[in-house]
Every structure is written in C-alpha cells, then in structure tokens.
C-alpha positions as CSV (number, residue, x, y, z in Angstrom):
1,X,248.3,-31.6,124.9
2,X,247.5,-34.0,122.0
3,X,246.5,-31.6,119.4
4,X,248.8,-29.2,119.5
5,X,252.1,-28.8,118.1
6,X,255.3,-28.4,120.4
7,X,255.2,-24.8,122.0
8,X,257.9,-21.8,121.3
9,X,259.1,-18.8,122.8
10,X,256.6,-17.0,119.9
11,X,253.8,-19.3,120.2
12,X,253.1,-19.5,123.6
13,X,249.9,-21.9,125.1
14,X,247.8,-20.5,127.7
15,X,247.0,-23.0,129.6
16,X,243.9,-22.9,131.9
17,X,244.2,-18.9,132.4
18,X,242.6,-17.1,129.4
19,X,239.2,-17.3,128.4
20,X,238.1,-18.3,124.4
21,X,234.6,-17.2,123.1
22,X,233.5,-18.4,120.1
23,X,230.8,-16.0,118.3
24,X,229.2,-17.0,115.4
25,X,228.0,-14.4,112.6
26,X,228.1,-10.3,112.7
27,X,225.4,-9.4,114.7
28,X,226.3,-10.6,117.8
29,X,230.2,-9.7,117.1
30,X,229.2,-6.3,116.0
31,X,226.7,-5.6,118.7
32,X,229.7,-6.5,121.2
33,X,231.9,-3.7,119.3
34,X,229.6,-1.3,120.0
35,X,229.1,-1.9,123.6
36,X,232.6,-1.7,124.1
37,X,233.2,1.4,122.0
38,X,230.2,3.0,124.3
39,X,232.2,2.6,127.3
40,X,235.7,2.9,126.8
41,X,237.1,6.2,128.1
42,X,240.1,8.7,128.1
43,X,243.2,6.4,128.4
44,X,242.0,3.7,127.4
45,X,243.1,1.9,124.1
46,X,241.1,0.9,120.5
47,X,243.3,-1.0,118.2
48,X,241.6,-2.0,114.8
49,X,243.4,-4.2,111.6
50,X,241.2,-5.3,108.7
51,X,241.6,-6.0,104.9
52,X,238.8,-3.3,105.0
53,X,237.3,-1.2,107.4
54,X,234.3,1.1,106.2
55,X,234.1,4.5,107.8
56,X,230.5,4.9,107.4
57,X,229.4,1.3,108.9
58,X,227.2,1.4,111.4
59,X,227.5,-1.6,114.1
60,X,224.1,-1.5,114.6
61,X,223.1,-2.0,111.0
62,X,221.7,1.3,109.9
63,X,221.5,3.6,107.7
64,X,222.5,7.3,107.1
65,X,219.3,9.5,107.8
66,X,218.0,6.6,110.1
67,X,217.0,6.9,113.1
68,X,220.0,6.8,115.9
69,X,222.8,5.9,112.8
70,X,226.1,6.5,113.8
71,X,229.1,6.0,111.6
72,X,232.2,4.1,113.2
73,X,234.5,7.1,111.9
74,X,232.2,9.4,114.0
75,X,232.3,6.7,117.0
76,X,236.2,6.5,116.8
77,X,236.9,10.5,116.1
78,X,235.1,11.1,119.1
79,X,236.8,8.6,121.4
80,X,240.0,9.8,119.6
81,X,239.2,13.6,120.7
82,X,237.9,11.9,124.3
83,X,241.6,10.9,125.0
84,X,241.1,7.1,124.0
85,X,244.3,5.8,122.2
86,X,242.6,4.7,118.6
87,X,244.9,3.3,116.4
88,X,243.5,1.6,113.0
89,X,245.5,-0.1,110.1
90,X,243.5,-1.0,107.0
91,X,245.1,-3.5,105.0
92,X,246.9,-2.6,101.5
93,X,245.2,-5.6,99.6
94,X,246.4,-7.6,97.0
95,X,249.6,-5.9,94.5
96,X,250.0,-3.2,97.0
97,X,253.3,-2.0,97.6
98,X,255.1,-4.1,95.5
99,X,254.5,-2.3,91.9
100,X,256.7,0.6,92.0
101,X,253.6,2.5,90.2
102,X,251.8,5.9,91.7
103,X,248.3,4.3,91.2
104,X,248.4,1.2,93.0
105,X,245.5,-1.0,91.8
106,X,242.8,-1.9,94.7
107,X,244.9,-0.5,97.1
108,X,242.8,2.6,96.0
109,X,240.1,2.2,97.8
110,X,241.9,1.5,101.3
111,X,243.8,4.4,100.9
112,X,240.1,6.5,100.5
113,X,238.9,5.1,103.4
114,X,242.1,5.9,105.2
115,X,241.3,9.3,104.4
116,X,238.2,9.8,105.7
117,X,239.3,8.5,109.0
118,X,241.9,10.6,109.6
119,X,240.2,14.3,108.0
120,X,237.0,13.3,109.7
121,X,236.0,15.8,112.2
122,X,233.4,14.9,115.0
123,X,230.3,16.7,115.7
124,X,231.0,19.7,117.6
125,X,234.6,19.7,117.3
126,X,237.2,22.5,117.2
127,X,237.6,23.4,114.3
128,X,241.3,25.1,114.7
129,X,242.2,21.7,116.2
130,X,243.3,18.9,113.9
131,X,241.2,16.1,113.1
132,X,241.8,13.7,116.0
133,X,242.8,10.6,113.8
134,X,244.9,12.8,111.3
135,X,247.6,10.7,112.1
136,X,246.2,7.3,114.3
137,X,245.2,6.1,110.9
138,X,247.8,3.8,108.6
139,X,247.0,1.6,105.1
140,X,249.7,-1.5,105.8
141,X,250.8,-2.8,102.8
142,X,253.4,-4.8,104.0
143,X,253.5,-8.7,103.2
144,X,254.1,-10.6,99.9
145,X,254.2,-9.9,96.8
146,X,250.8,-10.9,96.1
147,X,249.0,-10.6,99.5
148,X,247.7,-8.5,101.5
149,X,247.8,-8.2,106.1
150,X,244.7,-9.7,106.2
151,X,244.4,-10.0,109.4
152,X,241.2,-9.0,111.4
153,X,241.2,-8.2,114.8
154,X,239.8,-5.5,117.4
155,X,241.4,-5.0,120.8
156,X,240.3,-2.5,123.6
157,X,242.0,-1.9,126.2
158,X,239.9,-0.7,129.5
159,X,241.0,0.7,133.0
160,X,244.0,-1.8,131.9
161,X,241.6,-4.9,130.9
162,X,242.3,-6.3,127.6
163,X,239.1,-7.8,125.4
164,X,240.3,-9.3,122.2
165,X,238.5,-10.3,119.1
166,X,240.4,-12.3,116.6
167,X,238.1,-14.3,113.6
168,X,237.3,-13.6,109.9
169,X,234.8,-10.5,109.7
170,X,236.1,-7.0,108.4
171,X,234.4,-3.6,109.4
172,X,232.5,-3.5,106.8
173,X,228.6,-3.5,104.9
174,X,226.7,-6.5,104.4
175,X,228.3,-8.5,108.1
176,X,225.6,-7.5,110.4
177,X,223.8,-11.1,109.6
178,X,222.6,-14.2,111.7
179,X,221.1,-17.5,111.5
180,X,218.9,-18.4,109.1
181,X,220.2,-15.7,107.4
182,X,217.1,-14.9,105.3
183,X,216.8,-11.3,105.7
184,X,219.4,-9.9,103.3
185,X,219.4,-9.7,99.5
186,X,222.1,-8.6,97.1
187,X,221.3,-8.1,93.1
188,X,217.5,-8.8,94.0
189,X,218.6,-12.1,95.2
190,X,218.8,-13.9,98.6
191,X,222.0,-13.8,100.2
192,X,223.5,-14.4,103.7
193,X,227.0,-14.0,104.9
194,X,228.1,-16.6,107.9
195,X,231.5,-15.6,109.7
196,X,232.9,-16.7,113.1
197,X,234.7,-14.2,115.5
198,X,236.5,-15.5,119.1
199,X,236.6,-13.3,122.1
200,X,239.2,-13.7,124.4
201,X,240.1,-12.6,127.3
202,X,243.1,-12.8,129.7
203,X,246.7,-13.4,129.3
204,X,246.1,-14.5,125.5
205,X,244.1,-11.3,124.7
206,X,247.3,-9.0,126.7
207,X,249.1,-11.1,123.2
208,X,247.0,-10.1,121.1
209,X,247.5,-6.7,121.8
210,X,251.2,-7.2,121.5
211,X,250.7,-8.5,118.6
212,X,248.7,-5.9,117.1
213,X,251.1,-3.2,118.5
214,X,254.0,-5.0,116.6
215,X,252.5,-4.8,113.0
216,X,251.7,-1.0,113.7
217,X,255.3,-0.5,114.4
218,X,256.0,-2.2,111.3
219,X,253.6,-0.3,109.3
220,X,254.5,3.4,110.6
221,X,258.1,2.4,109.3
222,X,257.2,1.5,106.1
223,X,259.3,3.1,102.7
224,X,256.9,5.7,101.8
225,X,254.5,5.2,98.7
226,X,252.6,7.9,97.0
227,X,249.2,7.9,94.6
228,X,247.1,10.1,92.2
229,X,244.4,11.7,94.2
230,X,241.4,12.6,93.0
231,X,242.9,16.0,91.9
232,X,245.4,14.5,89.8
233,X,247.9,14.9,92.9
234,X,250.6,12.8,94.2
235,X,250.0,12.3,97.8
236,X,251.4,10.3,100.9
237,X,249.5,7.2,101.5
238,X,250.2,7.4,105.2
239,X,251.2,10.1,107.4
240,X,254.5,10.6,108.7
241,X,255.2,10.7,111.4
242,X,252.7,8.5,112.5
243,X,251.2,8.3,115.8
244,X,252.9,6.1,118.4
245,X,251.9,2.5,119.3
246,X,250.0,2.4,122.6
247,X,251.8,1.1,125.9
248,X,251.7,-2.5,126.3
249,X,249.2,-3.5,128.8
250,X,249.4,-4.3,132.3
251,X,250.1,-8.3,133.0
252,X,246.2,-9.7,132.6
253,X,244.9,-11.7,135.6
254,X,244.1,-15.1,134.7
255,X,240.5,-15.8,133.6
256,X,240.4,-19.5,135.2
257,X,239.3,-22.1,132.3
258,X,239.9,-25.9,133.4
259,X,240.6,-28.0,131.2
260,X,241.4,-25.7,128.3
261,X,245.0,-24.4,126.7
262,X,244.5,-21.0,124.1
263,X,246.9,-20.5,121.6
264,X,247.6,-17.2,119.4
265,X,248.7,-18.6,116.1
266,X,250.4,-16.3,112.7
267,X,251.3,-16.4,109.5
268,X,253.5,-13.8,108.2
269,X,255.2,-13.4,104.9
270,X,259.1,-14.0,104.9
271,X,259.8,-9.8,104.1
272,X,257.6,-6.8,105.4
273,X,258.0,-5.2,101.4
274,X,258.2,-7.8,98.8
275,X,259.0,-7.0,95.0
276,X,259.9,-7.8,92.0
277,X,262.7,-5.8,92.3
278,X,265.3,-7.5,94.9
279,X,266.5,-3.8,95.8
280,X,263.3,-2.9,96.5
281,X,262.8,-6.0,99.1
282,X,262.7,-4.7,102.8
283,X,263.5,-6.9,105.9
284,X,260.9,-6.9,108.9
285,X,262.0,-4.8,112.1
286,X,261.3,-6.8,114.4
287,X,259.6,-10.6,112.4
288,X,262.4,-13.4,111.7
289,X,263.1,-13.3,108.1
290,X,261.9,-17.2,107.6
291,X,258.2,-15.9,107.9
292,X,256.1,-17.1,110.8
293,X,253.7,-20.6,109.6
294,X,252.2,-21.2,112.9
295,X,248.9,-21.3,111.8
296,X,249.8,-24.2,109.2
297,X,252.2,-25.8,111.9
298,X,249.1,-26.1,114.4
299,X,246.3,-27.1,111.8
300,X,248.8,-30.0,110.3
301,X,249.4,-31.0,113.8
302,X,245.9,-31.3,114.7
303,X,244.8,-32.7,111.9
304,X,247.5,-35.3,112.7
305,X,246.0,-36.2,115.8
306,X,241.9,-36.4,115.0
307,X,240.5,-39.7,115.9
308,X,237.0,-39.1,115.1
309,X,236.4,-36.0,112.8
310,X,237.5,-33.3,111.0
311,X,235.2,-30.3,110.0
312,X,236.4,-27.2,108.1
313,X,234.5,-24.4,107.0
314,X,235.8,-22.3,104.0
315,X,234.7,-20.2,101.7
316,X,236.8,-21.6,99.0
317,X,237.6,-25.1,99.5
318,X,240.2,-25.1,96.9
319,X,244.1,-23.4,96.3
320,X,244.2,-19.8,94.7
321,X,247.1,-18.0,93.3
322,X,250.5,-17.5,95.5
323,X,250.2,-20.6,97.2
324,X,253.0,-23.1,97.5
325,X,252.3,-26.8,97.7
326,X,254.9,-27.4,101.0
327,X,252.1,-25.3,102.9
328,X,248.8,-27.4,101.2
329,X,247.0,-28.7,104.0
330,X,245.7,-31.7,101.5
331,X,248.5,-34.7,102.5
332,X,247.0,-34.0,106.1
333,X,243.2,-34.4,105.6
334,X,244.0,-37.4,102.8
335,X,245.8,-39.2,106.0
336,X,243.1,-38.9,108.0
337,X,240.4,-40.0,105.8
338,X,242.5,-43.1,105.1
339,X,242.2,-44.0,108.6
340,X,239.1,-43.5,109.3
341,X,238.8,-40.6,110.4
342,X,235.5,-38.6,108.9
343,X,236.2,-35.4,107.3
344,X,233.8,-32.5,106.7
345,X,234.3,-29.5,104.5
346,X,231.4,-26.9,104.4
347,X,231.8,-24.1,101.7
348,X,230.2,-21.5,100.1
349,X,226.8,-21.4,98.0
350,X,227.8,-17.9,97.4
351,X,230.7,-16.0,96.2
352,X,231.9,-13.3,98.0
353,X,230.9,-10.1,96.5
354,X,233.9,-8.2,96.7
355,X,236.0,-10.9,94.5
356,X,237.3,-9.3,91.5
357,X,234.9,-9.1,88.6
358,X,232.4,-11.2,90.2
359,X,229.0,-10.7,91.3
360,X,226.8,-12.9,93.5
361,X,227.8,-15.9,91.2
362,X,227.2,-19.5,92.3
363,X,230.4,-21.3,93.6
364,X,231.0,-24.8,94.6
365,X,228.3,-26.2,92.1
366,X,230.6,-29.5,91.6
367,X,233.6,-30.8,93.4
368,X,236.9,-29.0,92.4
369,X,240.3,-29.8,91.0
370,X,241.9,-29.8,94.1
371,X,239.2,-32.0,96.4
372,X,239.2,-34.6,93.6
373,X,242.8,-34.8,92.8
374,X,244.8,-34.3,95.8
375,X,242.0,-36.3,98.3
376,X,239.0,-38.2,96.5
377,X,240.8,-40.0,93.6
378,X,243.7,-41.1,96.1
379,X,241.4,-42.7,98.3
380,X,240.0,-46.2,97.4
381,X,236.3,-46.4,97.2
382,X,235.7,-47.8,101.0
383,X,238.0,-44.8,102.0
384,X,236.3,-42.1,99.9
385,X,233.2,-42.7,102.1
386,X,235.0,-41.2,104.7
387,X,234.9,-37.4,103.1
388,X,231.8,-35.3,102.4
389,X,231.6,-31.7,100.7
390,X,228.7,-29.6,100.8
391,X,227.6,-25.8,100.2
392,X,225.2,-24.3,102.1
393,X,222.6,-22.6,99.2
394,X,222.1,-18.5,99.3
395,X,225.3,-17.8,101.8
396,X,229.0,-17.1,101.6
397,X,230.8,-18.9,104.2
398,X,233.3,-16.7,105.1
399,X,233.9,-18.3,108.7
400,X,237.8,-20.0,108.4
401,X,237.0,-22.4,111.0
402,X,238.0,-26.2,111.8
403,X,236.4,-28.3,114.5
404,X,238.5,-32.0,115.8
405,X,236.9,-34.5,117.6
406,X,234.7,-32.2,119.7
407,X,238.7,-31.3,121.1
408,X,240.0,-29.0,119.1
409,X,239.1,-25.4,117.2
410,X,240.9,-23.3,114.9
411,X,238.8,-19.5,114.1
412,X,240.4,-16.7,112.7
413,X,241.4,-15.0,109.4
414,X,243.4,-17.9,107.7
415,X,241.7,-19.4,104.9
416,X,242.5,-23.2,104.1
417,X,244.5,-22.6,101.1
418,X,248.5,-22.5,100.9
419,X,248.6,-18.6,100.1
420,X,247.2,-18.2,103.7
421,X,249.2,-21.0,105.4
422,X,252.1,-19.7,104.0
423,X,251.6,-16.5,104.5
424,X,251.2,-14.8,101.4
425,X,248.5,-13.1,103.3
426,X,249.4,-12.1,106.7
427,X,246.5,-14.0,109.0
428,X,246.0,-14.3,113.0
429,X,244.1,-16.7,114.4
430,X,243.5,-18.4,117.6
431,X,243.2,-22.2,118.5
432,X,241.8,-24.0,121.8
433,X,242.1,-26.9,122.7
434,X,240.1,-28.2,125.4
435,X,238.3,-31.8,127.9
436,X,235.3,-29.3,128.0
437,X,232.2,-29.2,126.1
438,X,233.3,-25.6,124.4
439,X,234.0,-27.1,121.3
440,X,231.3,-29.8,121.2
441,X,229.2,-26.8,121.8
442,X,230.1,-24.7,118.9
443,X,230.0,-27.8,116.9
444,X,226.3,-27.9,118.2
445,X,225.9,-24.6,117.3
446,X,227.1,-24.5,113.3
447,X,225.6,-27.4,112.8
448,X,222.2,-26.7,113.8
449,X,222.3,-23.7,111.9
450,X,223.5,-25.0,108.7
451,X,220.5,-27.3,109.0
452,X,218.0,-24.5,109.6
453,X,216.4,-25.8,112.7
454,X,215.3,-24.2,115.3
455,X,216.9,-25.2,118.7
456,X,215.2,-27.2,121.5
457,X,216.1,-29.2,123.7
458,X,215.6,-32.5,121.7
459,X,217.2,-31.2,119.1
460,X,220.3,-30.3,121.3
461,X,220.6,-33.6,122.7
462,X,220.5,-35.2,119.4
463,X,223.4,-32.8,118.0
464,X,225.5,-33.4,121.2
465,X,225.0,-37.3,120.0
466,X,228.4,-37.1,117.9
467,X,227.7,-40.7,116.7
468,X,224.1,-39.3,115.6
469,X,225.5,-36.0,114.5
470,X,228.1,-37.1,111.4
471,X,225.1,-38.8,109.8
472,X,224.4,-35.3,108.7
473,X,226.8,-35.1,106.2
474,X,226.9,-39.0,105.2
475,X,223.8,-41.5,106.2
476,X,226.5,-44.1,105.9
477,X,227.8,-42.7,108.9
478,X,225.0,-43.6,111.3
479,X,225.1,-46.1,113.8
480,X,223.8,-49.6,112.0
481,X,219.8,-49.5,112.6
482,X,219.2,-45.8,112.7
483,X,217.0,-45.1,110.2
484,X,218.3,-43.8,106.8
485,X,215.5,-40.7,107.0
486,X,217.6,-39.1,110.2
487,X,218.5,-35.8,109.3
488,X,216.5,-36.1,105.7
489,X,212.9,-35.7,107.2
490,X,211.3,-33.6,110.0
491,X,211.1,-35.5,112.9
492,X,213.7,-37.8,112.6
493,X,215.7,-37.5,114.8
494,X,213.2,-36.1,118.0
495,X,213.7,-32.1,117.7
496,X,215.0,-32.0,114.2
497,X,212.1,-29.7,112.5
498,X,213.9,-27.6,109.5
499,X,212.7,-24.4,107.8
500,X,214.4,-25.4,105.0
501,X,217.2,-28.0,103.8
502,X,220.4,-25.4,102.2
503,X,222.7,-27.9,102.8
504,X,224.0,-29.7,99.2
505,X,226.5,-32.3,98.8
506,X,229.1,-32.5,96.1
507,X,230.5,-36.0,96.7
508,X,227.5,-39.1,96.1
509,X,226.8,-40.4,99.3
C-alpha cells in the first residue's frame, strides 16, 4: 500500500475483507438508520456517539403532529423495552468537565437531552417498570481541556452482523438534506447542509464496535460531575451505575472487496479528564497516555504520496483554537503543490448554525490567514497555480472528507484543523484505499453535485475524465486545446447542463 502509513497492532488494515460505503448527505444516511432500527430485534445491539443527538428527530424528516412522526427516543425506548442492547453517549462539548463549576457551560444542553432519553417512557409501557434507557444513556465528557468526543458513529448489531456508520453527521435537526439542496431555509434564507457518512461492513465494522464499546467503558467510569437543574437542584449528570457495555461481536465474515485495504483511524486526547488543575487530570483506562493521532498520521502519509490530486472538503478551511502547529496538516499540502501536484479545498458558503453567537453568517468570503500564509505566499507564482479554494454559495459543508488521486479517501468526523488532528476533539474516521473505481466514483459524485448538474451519462463520462475533471476548479488545468468555456457554460463539456453555478473561487485563476 502506497498511501498508507505503516500498520500497528491499534491501527489495523483490512485488506480485501470489509466492505466501505461512502454515502453522501442525510437523507440517504438517515433513511438507512431507520431501516435498520425497524428490524433490529431482542438481542441485538444499537450503539450511538454524537456531539449531539436530538431525542425528538425524526429520521424520516417530520414533524410532531405529522402524519406517521416518530421521535428516535420513542424508536430507541421501544427497542430498549424489546430486549435490544441500546447504548447512547452524547458528547460533553466544548469546556465540559474540565471547569470544576456546577453549571457547566454548553454542556447544558447535552445533559437535557440525556435526560429525556433515559425518563422517556414508550407508548404503552408499564408504568411501574423503569424507563428502559434510565440508565443505557451517558453525556461523555472526557477529552481535552478544550474539546469535546466528537465522534459520530452508529453501530447495530444484528443476529451477530455488524453494520457500521462512521462520517460527520450528528442526530440531529436540519441533516435530512440532499443534492441540490434547495429545499431548506433557515432565518428566511436558503440554506443546505452537505455531510458524508461511510457504511461499513465486515471485519472493520466488528472494530468499530470495539471501538465504540471502549469509549463507553471509559465514559461509565468517569469522576462524577453534578449541575443546577431546572429546579435549582444539583443533580448527577450520568447515572451510576451505568448499564454495561454490550458483548463484543462474533468474528465478522469477510465481505470480499479486491483491490481495496479499510482502515479505522482515531484521534484521542493524551488524558480521558483534562484540567487546569493537575490533580484533577485523570489517566484513560484502557488509551495510551501519548494520545492516539492516527487520523493525522494517515492523512500526512497520504498526502505524501499524491501524484495527481488532492481534494479536501471542510467546513472551515482554516486553524481554530486548541490546535498545535506539530499536528497542522499545512507543511503536507504546501509539498504537494510544489510538486505539482493539484490541490483542491472546498469549504463552506455557510456557517454552521450551531457555532457560538453566530447565525447563518457568510464564511469564506476571501481566502484566510492560514491558506495565504502557511500555503499561497510560500509558493512561487508558477506553483500557486497549482491550489484552488472555493465555497459552494447557500450550504455548510460539514462533510470532513479528502479524495487522492482517484486512490485514496479519508470520511469521518475529523476536521482538517490541528485541534482535530491532535485530538483536542476526540474523532473516528475511516480511510480506504483502493485499484477500484470506489473512490473515482465518489469523486464523480461530489463533484457533480457541487456543480449542480444533473447526471447522465455524458456527463458521467466527462467527470470520470480526471484530466477533464480538475479543469473545474482551475481552466489552467485543462488539457492544452480544450476550450477555456468547459465547465463555465452549459454544454461544454457534452452532459454538463447546470441549474445553477454555487461554486466561487477565492484564489484568481
């Protein structure tokens, strides 16, 4: 394997055995949630983590009093009373558990959700019985001092086959979205939200589980933290004792895939409770106390090895707070535009709407700080052709993905900034590497949906083009003799017939 970096006993490749299913946007990520949730059964296993999971979503998009809404809290109290093992942690956020304060800033709301999950009782229940996810339900607010687990990942279990899901969408309003994402508004204003989920199956997903099994051992151990209620009341943030982790799987058959190696890949803080206060630090259990930077380790290597391309999607496209510059994934896209190589960051036209103090405002208007200081201005002007930025108008691109040479993907929770390579926030993700057309597919995929056209069979062929394709983002970058309309009018090339152009670049080209 080229693209990957050396395996370890903790990071092991799946080679040719496990199967990796890119899905791209909520509604066909959430639609597969709720088929899975209809047929899972007594014995069988639900393990949810998020940096927030809403009890009242409904995975089909609708709304209390509509017809046929029903809440995930009522989906997983039911399953819960059924006999299926549900176990859900819901993330402590940022300044959690390391302020030695009652009231624990926007770990508040966490904690309220938490609560309605475990008093919920489903329709018809026993009432003398207690609510079946009193205690299957824990807020982990273990990590660094500034971050958060925000990890997001979904794993049933089923007559002892695993499914995993492992990207960047939470359980929660405003996800259930697709392509050309022009049905949703926010404020009064158009606004989509693009994400990117893999399903896998196999020997990988069996990790997954393990994985996910691990931090709920962690979490049910954590020092016990109480906050004001709404009475005015101290009270436990998570129950104790909480319920136990599920029994590992079986051993998962392999899912032959020729051609293609999986890999699991973490990053985890260095202490499970971080503070300001060294006696208040806490060790992990069962996590080496260097911290775990495999996602950062695998991205840098792959990076490393591109030839042709490098495309990254992030919301941000620049450093935020609690980073450290060892983990920066700059030095590795600089190198590679230096040699050639043509690299592609896609961010948001959108801000999140759940960023502190900030409300459907515009981001990535101009190039920032970071892209001009630590790539553009080190390049020399021949060089600097080889990067292009753009945000795609009315959306928040919240998918952490990264694309090489048609060879490589990267989807998962990690953002590209140092906080998340690091592991300032705790983040799973999951990387392929493959001589298949998988990842020339999804490439084929994004890309036709950031440019808003329809696909046909022309267009498809034109997109599978790679040499055609980067003239998207730079007209520079077409083959000498192609002409400089490609991808700027309808028509050109064959199949190319946009609703609209969303797509604006931040670097002249």
């Amino acid at each position: 394997m080229s693209y990957f970096p050396p395996p370890s006993v903790d990071c092991p490749t799946f080679a040719e055995d496990s199967d990796w299913h890119p899905l791209i946007d909520g509604e066909p990520y959430l639609g597969e949630l709720a088929a899975h949730l209809d047929a899972v059964g007594p014995g069988d296993s639900v393990l949810i983590s998020g940096l927030a999971v809403d009890p009242m979503l409904d995975l089909a998009d609708r709304r209390p009093g509509e017809p046929g809404f029903l809440s995930l809290v009522e989906r997983l109290a039911r399953l819960a009373a059924d006999g299926v093992h549900v176990r859900v942690l819901v993330a402590g956020k940022v300044v959690a558990s390391s302020i030695p304060l009652p009231a624990q800033g926007d770990l508040r709301e966490n904690v309220r959700r938490a609560r309605v999950l475990r008093q919920w009782r489903p329709v018809g229940s026993d009432e003398a019985r207690p609510p079946p996810l009193a205690d299957c339900v824990l807020v982990d607010y273990s990590g660094a001092l500034l971050g958060s687990n925000h990890q997001k990942v979904v794993v049933f279990c089923r007559s002892g086959e695993v499914t995993a899901y492992v990207g960047g969408i939470d359980l929660t309003d405003g996800r259930f979205d697709a392509s050309p994402h022009g049905s949703m508004l926010l404020n009064g204003a158009r606004w989509g939200w693009h994400d990117a989920v893999v399903r896998l199956r196999g020997p990988a997903a069996a990790y997954v589980q393990l994985l996910v099994t691990v931090r709920w051992r962690e979490a049910s151990t954590l020092p016990a933290r109480r906050r004001l209620n709404h009475s005015l009341r101290l009270e436990l943030i998570n129950p104790s004792p909480a319920a136990a982790a599920p029994a590992p799987p079986p051993p998962q058959p392999a899912v032959p895939n020729p051609g293609t190696a999986v890999r699991v890949v973490r990053a985890i803080a260095r202490t499970k409770v971080d503070s300001p206060l060294p006696w208040r630090r806490v060790p992990w259990e069962s996590l080496p106390a260097t911290g775990i930077h495999e996602v950062f380790q695998t991205l840098a290597a792959a990076m490393d090895a591109a030839q042709r391309y490098i495309y990254l999607e992030d919301q941000y496209l620049q450093e935020y707070f609690g980073g450290a510059r060892r983990f920066e994934l700059y030095p590795y896209l600089l190198a590679a535009a230096r040699r050639g190589v043509k690299v592609i960051m896609v961010g948001s036209g959108v801000r999140d709407p759940a960023d502190p103090g900030i409300y459907l405002r515009p981001i990535n208007r101009r190039l920032n700080r970071d892209l001009r200081n630590k790539i553009i201005n080190r390049l020399g002007p021949r060089q600097r052709d080889n990067v292009a930025v753009f945000r795609v108008e009315h959306l928040t691109v919240h998918a952490k993905m990264v694309l090489v040479d048609d060879a490589f993907a990267c989807i998962g929770s990690a953002n590209m900034f140092s906080r998340s390579m690091g592991g300032v926030d705790n983040e799973l993700s999951t990387a392929v590497e493959t001589t298949t057309p998988l990842v020339r597919d999804l490439r084929v995929r994004v890309w036709a949906e950031h440019l808003r056209a329809p696909m046909s069979a022309d267009l498809q062929g034109s997109l599978e083009d790679l040499d055609l394709a980067l003239g998207i983002w730079n007209p520079r970058w077409l083959v000498p003799g192609t002409p400089l309309t490609t991808w700027r009018s309808a028509g050109h090339p064959r199949g190319f017939h946009p609703s609209e152009f969303v797509l604006r670049s931040l670097v002249a080209n």
